[in-house]
C-alpha positions in Angstrom: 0.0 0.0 0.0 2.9 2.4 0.8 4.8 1.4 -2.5 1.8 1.2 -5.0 -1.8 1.6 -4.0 -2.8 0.9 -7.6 -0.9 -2.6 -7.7 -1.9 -3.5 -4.0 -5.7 -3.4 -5.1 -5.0 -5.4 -7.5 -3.1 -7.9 -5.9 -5.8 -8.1 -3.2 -8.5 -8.7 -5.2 -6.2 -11.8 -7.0 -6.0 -13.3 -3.4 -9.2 -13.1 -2.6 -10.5 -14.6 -6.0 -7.8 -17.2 -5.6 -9.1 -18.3 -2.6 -12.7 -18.8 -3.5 -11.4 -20.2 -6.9 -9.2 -22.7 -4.7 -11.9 -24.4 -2.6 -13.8 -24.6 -5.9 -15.9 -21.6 -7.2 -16.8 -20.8 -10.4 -14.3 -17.6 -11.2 -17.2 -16.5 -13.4 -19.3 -16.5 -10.5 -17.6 -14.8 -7.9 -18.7 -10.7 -6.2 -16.5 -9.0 -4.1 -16.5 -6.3 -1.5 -14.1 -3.8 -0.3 -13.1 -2.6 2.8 -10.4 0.5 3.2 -8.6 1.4 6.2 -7.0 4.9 5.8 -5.8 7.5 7.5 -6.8 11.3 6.5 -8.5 12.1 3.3 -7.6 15.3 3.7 -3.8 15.4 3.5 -3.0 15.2 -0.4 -0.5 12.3 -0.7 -3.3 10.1 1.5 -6.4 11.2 -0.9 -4.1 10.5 -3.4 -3.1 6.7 -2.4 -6.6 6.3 -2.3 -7.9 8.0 -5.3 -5.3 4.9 -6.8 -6.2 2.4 -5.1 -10.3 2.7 -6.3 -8.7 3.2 -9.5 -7.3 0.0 -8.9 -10.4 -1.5 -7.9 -12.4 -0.6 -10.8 -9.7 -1.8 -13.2 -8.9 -5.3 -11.7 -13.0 -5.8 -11.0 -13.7 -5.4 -15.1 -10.6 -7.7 -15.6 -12.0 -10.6 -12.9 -15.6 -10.1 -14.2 -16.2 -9.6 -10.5 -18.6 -6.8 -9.3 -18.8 -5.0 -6.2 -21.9 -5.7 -4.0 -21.4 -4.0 -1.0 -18.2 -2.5 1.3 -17.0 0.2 3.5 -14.0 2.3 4.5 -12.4 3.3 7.8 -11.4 6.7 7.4 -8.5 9.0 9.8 -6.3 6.4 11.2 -3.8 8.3 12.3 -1.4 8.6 15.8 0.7 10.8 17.0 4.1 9.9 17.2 7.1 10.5 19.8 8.1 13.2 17.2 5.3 14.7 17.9 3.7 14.7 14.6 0.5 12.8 13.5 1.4 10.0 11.3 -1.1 7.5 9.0 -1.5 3.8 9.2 -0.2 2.5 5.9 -2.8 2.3 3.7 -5.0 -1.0 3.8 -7.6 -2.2 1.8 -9.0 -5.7 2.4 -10.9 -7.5 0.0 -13.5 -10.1 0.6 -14.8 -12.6 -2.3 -18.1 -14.5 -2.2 -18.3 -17.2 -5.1 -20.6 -19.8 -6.3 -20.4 -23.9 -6.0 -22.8 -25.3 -7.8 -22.2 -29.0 -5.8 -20.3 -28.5 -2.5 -19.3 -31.9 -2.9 -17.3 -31.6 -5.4 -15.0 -28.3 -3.5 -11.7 -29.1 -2.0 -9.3 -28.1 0.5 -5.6 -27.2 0.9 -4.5 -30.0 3.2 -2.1 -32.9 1.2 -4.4 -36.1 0.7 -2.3 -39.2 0.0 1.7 -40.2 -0.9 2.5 -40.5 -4.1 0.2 -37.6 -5.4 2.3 -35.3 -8.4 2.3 -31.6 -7.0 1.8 -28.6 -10.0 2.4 -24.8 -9.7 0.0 -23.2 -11.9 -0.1 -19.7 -13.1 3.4 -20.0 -13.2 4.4 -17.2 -15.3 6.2 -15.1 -12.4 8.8 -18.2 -11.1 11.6 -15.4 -11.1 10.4 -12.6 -10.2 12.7 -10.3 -8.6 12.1 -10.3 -4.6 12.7 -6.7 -4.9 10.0 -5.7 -7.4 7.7 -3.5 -5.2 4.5 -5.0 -5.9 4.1 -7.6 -8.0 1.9 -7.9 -11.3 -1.2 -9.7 -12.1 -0.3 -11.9 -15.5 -2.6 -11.8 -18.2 -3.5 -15.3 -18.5 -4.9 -15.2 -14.8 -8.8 -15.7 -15.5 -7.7 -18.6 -18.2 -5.3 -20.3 -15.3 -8.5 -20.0 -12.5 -10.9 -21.2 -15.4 -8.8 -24.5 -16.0 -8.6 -25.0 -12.8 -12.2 -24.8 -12.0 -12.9 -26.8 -14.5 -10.3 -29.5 -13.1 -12.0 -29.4 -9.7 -15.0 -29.7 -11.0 -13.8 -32.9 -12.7 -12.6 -34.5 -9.9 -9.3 -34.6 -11.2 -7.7 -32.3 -7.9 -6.7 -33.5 -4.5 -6.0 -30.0 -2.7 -5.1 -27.2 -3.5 -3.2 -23.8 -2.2 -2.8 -20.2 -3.3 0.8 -18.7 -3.3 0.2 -15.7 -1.1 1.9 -14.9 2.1 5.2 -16.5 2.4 5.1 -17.5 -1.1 5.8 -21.2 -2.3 7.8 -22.7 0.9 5.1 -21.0 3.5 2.1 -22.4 0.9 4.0 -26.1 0.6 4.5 -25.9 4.6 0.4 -25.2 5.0 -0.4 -28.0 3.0 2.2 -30.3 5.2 0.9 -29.2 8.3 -3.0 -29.6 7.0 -2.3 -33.1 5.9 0.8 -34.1 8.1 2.0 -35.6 5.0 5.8 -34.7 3.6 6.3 -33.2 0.0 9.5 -33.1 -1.9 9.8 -30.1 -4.3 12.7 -30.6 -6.6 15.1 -27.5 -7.3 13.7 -24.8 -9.5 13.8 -21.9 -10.1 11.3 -20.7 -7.8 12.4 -18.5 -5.2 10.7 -19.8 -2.2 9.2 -17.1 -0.7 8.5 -14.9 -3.4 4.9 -13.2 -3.0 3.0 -13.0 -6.7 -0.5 -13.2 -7.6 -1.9 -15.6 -10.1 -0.4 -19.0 -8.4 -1.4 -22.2 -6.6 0.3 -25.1 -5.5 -2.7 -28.3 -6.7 -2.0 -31.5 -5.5 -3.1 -34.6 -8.5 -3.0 -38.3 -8.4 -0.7 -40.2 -10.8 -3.9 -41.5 -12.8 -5.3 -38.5 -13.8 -2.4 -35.9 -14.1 -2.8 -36.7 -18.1 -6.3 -35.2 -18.0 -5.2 -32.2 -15.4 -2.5 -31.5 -17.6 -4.9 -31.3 -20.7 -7.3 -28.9 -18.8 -3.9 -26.5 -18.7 -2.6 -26.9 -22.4 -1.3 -23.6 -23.6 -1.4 -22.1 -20.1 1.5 -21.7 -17.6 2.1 -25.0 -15.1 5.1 -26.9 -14.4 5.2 -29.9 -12.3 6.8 -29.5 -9.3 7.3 -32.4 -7.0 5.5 -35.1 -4.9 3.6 -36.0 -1.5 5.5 -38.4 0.3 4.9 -40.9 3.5 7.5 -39.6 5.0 6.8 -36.2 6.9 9.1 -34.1 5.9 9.0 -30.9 3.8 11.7 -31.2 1.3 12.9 -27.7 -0.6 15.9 -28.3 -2.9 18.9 -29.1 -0.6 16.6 -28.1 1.9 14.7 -29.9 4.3 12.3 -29.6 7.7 10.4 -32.0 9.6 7.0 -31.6 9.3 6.5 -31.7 13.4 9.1 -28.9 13.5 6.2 -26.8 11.1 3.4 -27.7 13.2 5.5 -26.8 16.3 6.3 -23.4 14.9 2.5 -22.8 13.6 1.2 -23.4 16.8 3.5 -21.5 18.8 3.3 -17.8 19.0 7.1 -16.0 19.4 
């Protein structure tokens, strides 16, 4: 929000859609609403973060398909500081995505099911992007990549899946050890492991129908990227954690 107001709504929105997309809604299907915490509209440079981000908004809701139904904003957060000056929280705007599942039998969650499953990163497009980057880009092939997927789901053909958000693919690969207390070796790529970027999920497939999966994603970004495993531990690379060490540090505030 502090770097690019504009690119934080849009990466919001992404998330939120993701997530609906990655239980198992209908991308086509989905509204959204809007909540913006702010501090005074009054100073120039905070109008003018959020005069970007609704710009955002409206851009990234015509490019989703995905009105807005309802939201709200929490205006004048500010402090005053030990300098003695009044100072803004950094702008914040929260997204929330309501979707459609037309048999809730058929939606899935983002816990590992069974050894021996193939793991895919989809929407794949950004693998190097530069940890650097301020805020990082929504690629164009985004509604295609949630469509496949849907379609996928809706086919029975995926296990789990997981949205790359915060913590990027080692925090997303952890979650889904930790969920299904199952270990997952992800071979050395190119990834970098904690890379934030919109547009990706980690979906879990069996053996028998990765052909199909991978049909559903012809043309469209996805690489196969490793494998649940019996053993509990989380395998990165030359790296490697126990998946009782993850749960241990989940479940234990610092």
């Amino acid at each position: 929000g502090k770097r690019d107001a504009y690119k934080m709504a849009w990466s919001v929105m992404d998330e939120a859609i993701r997530n609906a997309v990655a239980v198992g809604a209908d991308p086509k299907r989905i509204a959204v609403l809007d909540n913006f915490c702010w501090g005074d509209p009054l100073r120039p440079e905070t109008l003018g973060t959020l005069v970007e981000a609704c710009r955002g908004c409206h851009d990234a809701a015509l490019f989703y398909g995905a009105p807005f139904i309802s939201g709200k904003d929490s205006l004048n957060n500010e402090y005053l500081g030990a300098d003695g000056l009044r100072h803004s929280i950094p702008p914040t705007l929260l997204i929330s995505a309501i979707g459609v599942v037309d048999d809730v039998s058929k939606s899935i969650t983002m816990d590992l099911k069974e050894a021996g499953n193939v793991v895919y990163l989809v929407g794949s497009e950004q693998l190097s992007v530069n940890s650097n980057q301020s805020v990082p880009d929504v690629p164009q092939s985004t509604m295609q990549v949630y469509q496949a997927l849907h379609q996928a789901i809706t086919s029975g053909l995926v296990r789990s899946a997981h949205d790359l958000s915060e913590g990027g693919l080692a925090v997303t690969a952890a979650e889904m050890c930790i969920g299904g207390r199952l270990g997952l070796n992800v071979a050395a790529t190119s990834v970098a492991p904690f890379t934030e970027v919109n547009g990706c999920l980690l979906v879990e497939v069996s053996p028998a129908s990765a052909p199909a999966f991978e049909n559903h994603f012809e043309n469209l970004p996805f690489i196969k990227i490793g494998n649940v495993t019996t053993e509990p531990i989380l395998k990165l690379g030359n790296e490697q954690i126990a998946v009782e060490e993850l749960v241990k540090a989940f479940n234990t505030q610092n």
